[in-house]
C-alpha positions in Angstrom: 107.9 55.5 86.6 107.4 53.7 89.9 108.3 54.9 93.4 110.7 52.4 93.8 112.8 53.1 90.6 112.6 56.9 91.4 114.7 55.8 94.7 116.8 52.8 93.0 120.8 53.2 93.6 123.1 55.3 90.7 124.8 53.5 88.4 128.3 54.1 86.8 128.8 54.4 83.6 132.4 55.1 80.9 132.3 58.1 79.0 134.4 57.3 76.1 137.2 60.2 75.2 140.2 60.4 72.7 143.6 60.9 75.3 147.1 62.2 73.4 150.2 63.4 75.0 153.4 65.3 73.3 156.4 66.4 74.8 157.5 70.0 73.1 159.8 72.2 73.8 159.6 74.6 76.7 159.3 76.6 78.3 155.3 75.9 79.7 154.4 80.0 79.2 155.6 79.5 75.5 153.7 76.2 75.0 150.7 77.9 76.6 151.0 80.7 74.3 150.2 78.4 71.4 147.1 77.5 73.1 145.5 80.7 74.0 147.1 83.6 72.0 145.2 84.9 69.2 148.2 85.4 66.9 149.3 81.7 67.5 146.0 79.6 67.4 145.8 80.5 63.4 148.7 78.2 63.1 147.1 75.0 63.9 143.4 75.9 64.5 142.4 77.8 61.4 142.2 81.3 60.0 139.1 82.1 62.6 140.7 81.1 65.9 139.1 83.2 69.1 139.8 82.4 72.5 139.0 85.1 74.7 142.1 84.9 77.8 139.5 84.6 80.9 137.2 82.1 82.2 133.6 82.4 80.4 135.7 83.6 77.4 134.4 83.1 74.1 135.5 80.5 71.7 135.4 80.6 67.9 138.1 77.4 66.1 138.5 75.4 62.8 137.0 78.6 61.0 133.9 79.3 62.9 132.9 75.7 62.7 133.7 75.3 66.3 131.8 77.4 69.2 132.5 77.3 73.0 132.8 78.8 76.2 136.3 78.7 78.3 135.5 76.4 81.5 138.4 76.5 83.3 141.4 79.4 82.9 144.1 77.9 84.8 147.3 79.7 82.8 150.1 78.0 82.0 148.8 75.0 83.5 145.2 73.7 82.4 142.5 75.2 80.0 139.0 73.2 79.5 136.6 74.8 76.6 133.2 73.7 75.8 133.3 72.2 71.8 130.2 72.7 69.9 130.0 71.7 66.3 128.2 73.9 63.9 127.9 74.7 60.2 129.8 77.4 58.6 126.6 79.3 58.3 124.3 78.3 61.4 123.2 81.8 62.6 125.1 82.7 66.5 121.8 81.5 68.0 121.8 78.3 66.4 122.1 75.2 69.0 124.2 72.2 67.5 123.2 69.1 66.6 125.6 67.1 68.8 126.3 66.8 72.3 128.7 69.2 74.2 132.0 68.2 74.2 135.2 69.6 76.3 138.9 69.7 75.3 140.9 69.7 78.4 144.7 71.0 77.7 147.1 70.2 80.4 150.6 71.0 80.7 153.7 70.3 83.0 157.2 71.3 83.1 159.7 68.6 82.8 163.2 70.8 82.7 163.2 72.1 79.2 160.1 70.2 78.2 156.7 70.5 78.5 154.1 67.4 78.5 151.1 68.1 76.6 148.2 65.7 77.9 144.9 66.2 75.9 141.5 64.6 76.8 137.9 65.1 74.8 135.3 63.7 76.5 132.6 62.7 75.8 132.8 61.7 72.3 130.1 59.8 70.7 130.9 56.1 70.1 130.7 56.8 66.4 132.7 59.2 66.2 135.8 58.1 68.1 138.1 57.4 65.3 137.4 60.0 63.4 137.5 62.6 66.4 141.0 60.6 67.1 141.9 61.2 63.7 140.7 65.3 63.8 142.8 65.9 67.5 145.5 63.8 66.4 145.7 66.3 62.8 145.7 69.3 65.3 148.4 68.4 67.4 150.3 67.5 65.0 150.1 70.8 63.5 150.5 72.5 67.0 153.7 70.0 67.5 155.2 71.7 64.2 154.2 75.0 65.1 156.0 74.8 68.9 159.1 73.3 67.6 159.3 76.5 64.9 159.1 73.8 61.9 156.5 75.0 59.2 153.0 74.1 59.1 151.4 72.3 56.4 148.3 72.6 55.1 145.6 70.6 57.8 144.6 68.4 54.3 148.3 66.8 54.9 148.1 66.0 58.4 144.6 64.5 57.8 145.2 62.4 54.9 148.2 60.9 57.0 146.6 60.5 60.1 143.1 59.0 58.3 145.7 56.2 57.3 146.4 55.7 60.4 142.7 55.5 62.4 141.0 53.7 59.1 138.9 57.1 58.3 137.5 57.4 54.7 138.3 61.4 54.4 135.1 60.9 51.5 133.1 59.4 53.5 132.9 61.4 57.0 130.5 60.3 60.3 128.1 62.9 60.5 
């Protein structure tokens, strides 16, 4: 590389990200709660749901196929997790295949409500839709879960919301 382009001025660039908002029922600490506590992620994140209540907490979702770290511990008002995808049986070592990821949950009060707004950034351009289609299945569930309506199975959500993003559920981006 030459001097000069060692020196050259920065350049911007768009990371592309998947952006949702919901409006649940309050108030924010119970909303939160679905978020964070242990008992609660299960609902809408799968039977192996960890996230340790502390910035630099360990995270464990979607049955251990999800690993991260907890950036940003801002309760009841903002969490931001690393997202790392792995196989089921990648060994606790194991360094994923994909680029880091991070989920960033924020919520406001708005008198008996509470507005949801999630970002992922950055997603890989090919998987936007089908990362659209995942976040979009897991809010959903979370949405059923805060408003104390039952949860179906995630296979339910997913074949709905594949409809909607033009996913073949066969035929997954990998």
């Amino acid at each position: 590389m030459a001097k000069a382009e060692l020196n050259a001025p920065g350049e911007t660039a768009s990371v592309p990200s998947v952006r949702f908002t919901r409006l649940l029922p309050g108030p924010i600490e119970r909303v939160w709660s679905y978020l964070t506590d242990p008992k609660k992620l299960p609902a809408w994140y799968g039977e192996v749901a960890l996230l340790e209540p502390r910035q630099g907490g360990k995270v464990r979702l979607v049955d251990g196929h999800i690993r991260g770290i907890v950036t940003q511990w801002q309760p009841p008002h903002k969490l931001v997790h690393t997202w790392n995808v792995f196989d089921a049986d990648d060994a606790e070592d194991a360094v994923s295949a994909y680029p880091e990821s991070y989920p960033t949950f924020e919520l406001e009060s708005r008198g008996t409500e509470v507005l949801l707004t999630f970002e992922h950034f950055p997603v890989l351009e090919r998987f936007i839709p089908q990362n659209a289609m995942g976040w979009h299945t897991l809010l959903d569930m979370l949405t059923d879960a805060v408003n104390d309506r039952p949860v179906q199975e995630r296979a339910a959500y997913m074949a709905k919301n594949a409809a909607i993003y033009g996913i073949d559920l066969k035929n997954l981006t990998r």
